[in-house]
MDAnalysis code that builds the backbone (N, CA, C; Angstrom):
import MDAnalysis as mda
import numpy as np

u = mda.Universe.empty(459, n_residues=153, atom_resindex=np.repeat(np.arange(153), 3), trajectory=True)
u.add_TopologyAttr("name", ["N", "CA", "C"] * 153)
u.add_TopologyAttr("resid", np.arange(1, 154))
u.add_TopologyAttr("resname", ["UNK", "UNK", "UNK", "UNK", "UNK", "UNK", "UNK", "UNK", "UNK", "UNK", "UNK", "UNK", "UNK", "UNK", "UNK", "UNK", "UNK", "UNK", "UNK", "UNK", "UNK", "UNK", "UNK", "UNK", "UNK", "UNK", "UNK", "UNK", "UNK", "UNK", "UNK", "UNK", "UNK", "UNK", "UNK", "UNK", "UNK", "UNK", "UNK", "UNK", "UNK", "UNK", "UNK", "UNK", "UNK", "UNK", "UNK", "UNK", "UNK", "UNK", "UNK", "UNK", "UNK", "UNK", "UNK", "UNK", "UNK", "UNK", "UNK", "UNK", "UNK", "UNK", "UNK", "UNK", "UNK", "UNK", "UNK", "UNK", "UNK", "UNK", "UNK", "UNK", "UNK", "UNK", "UNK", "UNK", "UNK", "UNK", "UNK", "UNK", "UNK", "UNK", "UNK", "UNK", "UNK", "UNK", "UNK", "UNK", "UNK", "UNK", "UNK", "UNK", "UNK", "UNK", "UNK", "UNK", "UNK", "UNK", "UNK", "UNK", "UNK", "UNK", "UNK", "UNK", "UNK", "UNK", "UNK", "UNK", "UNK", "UNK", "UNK", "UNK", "UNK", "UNK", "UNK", "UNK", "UNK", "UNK", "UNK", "UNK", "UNK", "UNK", "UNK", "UNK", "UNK", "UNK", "UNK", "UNK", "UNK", "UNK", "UNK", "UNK", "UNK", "UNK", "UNK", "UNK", "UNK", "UNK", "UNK", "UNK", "UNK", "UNK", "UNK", "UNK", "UNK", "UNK", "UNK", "UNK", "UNK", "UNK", "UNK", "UNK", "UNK"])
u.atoms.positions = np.array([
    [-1.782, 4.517, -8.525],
    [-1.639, 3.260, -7.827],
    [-2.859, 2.381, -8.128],
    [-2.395, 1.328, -8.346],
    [-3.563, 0.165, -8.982],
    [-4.516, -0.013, -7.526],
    [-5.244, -0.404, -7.543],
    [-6.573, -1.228, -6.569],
    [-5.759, -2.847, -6.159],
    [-5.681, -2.742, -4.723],
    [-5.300, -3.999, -4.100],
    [-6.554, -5.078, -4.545],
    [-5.407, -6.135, -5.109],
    [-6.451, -7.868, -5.515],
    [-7.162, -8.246, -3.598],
    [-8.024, -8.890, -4.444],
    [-9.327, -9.016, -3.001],
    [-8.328, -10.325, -2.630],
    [-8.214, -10.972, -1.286],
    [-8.776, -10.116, 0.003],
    [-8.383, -9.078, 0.233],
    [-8.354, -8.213, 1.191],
    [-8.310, -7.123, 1.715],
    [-7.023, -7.344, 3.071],
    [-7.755, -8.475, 3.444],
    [-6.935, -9.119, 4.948],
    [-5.422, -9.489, 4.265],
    [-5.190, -10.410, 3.651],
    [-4.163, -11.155, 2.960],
    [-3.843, -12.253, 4.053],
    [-5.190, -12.740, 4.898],
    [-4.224, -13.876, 5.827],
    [-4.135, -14.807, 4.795],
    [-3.698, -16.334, 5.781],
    [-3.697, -17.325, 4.798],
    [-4.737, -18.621, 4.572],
    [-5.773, -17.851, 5.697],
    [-7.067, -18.696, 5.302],
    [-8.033, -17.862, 4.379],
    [-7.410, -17.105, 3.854],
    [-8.361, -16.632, 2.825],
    [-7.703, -17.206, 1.843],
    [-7.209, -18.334, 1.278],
    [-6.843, -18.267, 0.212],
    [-6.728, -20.107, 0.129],
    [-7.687, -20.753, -1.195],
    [-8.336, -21.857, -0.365],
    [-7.088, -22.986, -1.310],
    [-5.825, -22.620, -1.569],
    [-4.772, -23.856, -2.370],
    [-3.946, -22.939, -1.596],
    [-2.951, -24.261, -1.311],
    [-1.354, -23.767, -0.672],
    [-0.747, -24.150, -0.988],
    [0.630, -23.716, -1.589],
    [1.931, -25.063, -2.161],
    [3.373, -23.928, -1.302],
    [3.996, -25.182, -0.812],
    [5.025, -24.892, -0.133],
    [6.370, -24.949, -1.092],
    [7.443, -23.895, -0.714],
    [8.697, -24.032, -1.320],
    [9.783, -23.629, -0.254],
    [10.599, -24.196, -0.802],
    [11.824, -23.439, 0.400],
    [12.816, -22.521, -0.343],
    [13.122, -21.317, 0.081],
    [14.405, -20.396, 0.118],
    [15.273, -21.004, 0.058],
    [16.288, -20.811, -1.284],
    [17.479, -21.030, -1.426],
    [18.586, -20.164, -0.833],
    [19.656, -20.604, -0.664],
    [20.935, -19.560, -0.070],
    [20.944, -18.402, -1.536],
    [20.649, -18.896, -2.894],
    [20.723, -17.590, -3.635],
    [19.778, -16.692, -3.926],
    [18.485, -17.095, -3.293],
    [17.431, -16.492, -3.539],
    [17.644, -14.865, -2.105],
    [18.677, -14.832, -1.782],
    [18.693, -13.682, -1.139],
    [19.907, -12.742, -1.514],
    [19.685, -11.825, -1.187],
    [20.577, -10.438, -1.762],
    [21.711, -10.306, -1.479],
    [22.511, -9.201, -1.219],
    [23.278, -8.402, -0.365],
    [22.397, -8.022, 1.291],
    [21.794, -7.711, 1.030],
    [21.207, -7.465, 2.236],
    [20.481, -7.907, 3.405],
    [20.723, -9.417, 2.931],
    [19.971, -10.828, 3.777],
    [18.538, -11.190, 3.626],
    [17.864, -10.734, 2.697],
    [16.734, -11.163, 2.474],
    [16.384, -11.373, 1.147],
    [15.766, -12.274, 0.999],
    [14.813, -12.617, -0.599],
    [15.080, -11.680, -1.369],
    [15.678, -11.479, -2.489],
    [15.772, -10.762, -3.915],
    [14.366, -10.276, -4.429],
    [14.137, -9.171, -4.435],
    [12.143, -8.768, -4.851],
    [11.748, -9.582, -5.956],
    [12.953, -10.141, -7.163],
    [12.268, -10.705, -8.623],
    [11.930, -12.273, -7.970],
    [13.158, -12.788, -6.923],
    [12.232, -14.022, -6.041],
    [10.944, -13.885, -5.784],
    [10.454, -13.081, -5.982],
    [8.957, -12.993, -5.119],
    [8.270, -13.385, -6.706],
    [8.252, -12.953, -7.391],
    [8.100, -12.882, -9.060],
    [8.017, -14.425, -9.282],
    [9.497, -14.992, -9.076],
    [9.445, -16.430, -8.958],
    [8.645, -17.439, -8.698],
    [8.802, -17.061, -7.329],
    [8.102, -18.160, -6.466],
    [6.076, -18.133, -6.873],
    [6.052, -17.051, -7.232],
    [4.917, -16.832, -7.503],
    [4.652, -17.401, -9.056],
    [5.407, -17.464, -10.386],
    [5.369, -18.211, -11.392],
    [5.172, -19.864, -10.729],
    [6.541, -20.219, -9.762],
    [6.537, -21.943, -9.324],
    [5.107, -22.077, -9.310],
    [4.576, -21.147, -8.331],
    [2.933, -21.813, -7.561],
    [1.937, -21.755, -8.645],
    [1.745, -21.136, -9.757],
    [0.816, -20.774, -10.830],
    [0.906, -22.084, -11.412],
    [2.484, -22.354, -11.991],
    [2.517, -23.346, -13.105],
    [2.473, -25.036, -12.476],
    [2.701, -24.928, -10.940],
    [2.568, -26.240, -10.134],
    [0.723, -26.137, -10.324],
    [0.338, -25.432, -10.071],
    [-1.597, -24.848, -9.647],
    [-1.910, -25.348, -10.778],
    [-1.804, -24.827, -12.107],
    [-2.112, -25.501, -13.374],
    [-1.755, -27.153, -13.837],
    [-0.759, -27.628, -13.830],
    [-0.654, -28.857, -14.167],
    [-0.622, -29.709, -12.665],
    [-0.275, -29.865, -11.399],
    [-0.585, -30.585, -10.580],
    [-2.351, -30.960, -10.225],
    [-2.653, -29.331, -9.602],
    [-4.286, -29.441, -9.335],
    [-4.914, -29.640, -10.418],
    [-4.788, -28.751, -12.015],
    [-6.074, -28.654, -12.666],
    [-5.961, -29.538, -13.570],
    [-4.721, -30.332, -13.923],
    [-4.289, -31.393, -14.672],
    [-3.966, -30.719, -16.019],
    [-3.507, -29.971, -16.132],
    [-3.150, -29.463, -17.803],
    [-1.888, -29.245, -17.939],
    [-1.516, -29.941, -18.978],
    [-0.174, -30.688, -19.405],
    [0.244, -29.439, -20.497],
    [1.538, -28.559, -19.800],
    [1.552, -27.534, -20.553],
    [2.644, -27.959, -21.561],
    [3.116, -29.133, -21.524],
    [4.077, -29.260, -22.961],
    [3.390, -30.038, -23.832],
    [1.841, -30.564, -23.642],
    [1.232, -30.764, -24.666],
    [-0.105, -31.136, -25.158],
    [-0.651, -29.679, -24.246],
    [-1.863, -29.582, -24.516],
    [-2.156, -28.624, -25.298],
    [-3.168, -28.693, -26.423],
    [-3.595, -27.457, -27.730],
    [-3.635, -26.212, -27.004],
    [-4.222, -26.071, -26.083],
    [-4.397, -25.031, -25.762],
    [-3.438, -24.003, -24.341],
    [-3.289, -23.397, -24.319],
    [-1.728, -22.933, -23.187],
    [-1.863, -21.383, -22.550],
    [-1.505, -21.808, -21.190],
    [-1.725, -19.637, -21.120],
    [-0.408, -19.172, -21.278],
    [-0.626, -18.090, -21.540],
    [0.663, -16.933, -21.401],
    [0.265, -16.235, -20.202],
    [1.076, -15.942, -19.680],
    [1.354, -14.652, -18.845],
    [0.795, -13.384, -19.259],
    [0.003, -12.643, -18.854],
    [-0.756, -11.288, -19.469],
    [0.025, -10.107, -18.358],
    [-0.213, -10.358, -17.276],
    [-0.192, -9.277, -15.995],
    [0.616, -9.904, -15.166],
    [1.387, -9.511, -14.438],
    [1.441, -9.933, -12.774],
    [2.116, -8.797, -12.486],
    [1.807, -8.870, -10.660],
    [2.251, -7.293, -10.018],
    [2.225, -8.198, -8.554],
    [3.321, -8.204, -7.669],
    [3.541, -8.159, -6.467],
    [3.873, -6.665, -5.346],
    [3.079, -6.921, -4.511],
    [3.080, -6.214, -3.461],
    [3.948, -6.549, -2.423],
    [5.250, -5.976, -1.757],
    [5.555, -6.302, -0.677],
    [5.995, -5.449, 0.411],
    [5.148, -6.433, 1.612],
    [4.612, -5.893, 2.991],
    [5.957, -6.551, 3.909],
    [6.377, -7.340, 3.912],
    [8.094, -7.855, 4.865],
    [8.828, -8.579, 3.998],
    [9.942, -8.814, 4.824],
    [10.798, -9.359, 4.133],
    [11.058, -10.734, 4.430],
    [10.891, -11.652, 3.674],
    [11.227, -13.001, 3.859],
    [13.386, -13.407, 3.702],
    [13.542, -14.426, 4.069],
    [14.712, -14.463, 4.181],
    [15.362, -16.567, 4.124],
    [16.153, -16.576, 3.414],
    [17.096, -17.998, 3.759],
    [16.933, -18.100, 4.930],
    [17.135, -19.419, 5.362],
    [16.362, -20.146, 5.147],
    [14.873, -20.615, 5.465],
    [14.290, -19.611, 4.810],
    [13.075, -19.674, 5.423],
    [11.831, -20.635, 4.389],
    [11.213, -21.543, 5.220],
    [10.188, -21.983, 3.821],
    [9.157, -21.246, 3.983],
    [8.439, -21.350, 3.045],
    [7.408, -20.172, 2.188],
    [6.360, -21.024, 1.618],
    [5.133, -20.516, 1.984],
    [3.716, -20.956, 1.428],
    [3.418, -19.647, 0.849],
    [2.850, -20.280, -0.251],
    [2.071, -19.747, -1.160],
    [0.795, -19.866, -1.414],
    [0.164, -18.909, -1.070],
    [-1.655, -19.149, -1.332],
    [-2.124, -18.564, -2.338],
    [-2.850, -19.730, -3.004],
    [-3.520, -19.192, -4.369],
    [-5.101, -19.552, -4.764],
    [-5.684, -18.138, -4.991],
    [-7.054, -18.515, -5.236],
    [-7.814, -17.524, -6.486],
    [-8.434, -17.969, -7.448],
    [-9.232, -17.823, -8.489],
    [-9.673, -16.588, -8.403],
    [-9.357, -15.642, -8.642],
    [-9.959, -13.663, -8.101],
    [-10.803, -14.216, -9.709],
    [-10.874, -14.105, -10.585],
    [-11.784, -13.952, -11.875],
    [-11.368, -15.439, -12.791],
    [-12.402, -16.033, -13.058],
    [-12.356, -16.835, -14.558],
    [-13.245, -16.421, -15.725],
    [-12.566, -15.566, -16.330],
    [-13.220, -15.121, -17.451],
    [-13.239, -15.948, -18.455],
    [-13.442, -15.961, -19.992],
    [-13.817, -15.929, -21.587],
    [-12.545, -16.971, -21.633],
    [-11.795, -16.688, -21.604],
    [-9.816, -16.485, -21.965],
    [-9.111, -16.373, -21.346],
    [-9.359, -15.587, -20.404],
    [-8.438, -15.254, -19.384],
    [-8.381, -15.883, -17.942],
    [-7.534, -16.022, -17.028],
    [-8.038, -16.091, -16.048],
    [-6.726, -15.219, -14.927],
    [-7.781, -14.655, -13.646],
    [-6.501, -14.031, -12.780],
    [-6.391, -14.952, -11.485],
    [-5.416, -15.017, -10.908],
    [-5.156, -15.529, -9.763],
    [-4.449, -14.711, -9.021],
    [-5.299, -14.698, -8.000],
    [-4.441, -14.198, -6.411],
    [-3.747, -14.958, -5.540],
    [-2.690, -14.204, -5.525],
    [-1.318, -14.902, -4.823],
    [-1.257, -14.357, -3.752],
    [-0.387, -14.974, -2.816],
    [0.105, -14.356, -1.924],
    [1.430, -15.343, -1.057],
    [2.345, -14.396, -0.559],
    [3.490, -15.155, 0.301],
    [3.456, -15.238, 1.655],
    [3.554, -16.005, 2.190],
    [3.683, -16.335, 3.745],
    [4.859, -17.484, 4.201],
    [5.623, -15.988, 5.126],
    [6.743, -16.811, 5.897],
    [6.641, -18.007, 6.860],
    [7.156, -18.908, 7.471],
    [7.230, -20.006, 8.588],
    [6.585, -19.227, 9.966],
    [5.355, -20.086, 9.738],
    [4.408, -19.296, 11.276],
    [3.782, -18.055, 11.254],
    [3.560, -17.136, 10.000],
    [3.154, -16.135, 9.326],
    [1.819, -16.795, 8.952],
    [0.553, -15.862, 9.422],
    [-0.694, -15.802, 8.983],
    [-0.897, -14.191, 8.337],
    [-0.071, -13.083, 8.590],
    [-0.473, -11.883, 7.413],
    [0.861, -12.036, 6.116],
    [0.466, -11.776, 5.097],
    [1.120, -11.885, 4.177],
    [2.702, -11.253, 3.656],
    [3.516, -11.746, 4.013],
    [4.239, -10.886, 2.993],
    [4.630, -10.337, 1.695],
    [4.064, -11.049, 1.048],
    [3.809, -10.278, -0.287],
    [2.424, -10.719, -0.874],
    [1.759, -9.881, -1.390],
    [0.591, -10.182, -2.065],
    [0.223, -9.446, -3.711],
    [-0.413, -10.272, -4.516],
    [-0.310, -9.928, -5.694],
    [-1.333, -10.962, -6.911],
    [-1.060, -10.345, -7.937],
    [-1.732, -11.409, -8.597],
    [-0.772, -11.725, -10.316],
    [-1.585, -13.213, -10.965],
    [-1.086, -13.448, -11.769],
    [-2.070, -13.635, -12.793],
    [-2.157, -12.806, -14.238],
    [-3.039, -13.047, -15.203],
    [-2.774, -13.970, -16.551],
    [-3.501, -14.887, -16.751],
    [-3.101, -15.819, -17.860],
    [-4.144, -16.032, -18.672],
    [-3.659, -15.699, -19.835],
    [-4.389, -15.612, -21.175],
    [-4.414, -17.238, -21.774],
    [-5.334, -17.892, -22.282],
    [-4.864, -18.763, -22.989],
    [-5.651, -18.950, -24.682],
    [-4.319, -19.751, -24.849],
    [-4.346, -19.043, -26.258],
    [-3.746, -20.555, -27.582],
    [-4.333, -21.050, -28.755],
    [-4.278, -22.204, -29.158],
    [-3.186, -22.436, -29.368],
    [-2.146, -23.422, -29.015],
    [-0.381, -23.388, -29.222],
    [0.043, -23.356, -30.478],
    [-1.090, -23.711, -31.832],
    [-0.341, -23.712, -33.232],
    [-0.409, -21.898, -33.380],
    [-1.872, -21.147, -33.469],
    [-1.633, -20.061, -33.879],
    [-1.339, -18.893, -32.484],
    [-1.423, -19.194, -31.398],
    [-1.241, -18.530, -30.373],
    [-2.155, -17.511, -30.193],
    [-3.449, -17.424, -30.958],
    [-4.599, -16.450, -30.889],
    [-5.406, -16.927, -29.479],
    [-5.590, -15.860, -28.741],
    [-6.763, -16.289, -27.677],
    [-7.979, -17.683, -27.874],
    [-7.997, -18.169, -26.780],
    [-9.082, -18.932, -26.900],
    [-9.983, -19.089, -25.907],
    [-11.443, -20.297, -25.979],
    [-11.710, -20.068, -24.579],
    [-11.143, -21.039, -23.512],
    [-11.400, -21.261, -22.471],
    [-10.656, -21.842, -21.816],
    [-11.383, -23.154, -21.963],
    [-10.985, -24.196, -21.995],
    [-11.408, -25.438, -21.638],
    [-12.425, -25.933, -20.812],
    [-13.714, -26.734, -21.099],
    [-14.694, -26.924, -19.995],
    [-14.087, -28.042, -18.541],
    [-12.692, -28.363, -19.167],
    [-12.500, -29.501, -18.276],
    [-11.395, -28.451, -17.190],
    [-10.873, -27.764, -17.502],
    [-9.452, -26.696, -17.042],
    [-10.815, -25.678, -15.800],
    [-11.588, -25.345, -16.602],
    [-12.944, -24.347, -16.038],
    [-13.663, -24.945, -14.753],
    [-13.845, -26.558, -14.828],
    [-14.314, -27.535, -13.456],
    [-13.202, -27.490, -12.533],
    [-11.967, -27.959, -13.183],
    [-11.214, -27.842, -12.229],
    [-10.586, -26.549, -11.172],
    [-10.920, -25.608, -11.917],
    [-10.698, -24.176, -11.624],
    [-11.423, -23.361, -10.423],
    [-13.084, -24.211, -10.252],
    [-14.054, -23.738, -9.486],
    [-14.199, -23.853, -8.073],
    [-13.043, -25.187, -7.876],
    [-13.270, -25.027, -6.353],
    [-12.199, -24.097, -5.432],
    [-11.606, -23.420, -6.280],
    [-9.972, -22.470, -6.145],
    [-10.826, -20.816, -6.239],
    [-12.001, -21.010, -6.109],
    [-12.679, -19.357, -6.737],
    [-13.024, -18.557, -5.472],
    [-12.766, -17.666, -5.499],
    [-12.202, -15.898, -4.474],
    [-14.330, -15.948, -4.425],
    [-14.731, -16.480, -2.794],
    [-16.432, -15.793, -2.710],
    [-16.626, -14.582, -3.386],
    [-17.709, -14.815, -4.217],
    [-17.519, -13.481, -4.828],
    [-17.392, -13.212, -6.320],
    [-16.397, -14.265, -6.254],
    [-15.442, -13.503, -7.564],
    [-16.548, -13.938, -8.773],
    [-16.270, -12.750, -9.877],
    [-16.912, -12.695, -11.396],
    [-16.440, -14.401, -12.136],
    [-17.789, -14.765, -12.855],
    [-17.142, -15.866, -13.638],
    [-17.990, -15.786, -15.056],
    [-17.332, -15.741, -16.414],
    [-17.685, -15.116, -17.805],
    [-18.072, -16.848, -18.469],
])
């Protein structure tokens, strides 16, 4: 079993960006709640809103682009239609190339998490797709989203 992404708590003031979405009627199962790869989802929406809304990087046409390296969700309850859903996301590491972000889900009036997890993104130059480093302007914008604490390369 992997090592839980920091915090430890998973409320939702540990986690210093929030972007809200709402539950669709298909985003749930047979069994009345959220589909587990929804969680997968909603957690891509908040990464790729986090990148081009907050940090301003224009992923259909900027040189440089992340991929997806890692992600792994944890889940602690079950969310459900129609329920809206915040998402908290904050900077666990900005490395070389890489960078990870900690996620986490929270139901309507929910301060402990229901799912928690993280998302790793490589970025890498869009002609040859080889790693690169990250941008000094992507890297400013990145710093005020950073986990106390967290390693920066």
């Amino acid at each position: 079993m992997t090592k839980p992404s920091k915090p430890v708590s998973w409320r939702r003031s540990d986690y210093p960006h929030t972007f809200a979405l709402q539950t669709r009627w298909s985003d749930n199962d047979m069994f009345g709640h959220v589909n587990n790869v929804e969680y997968h989802r909603f957690f891509e929406q908040a990464v790729v809103s986090f990148l081009m809304k907050t940090c301003g990087l224009d992923l259909l046409t900027s040189p440089v682009i992340p991929f997806a390296a890692e992600n792994l969700c944890r889940f602690r309850r079950s969310l459900s239609w129609p329920e809206q859903v915040t998402v908290g996301l904050m900077v666990e590491h900005l490395g070389k190339s890489s960078l990870r972000l900690g996620l986490a889900l929270f139901g309507e009036g929910q301060d402990e998490a229901a799912a928690e997890g993280y998302w790793v993104q490589v970025f890498v130059d869009r002609a040859s797709q080889q790693p690169v480093t990250i941008p000094e302007s992507l890297r400013q914008a990145l710093q005020p989203y950073r986990q106390p604490g967290s390693e920066s390369k």
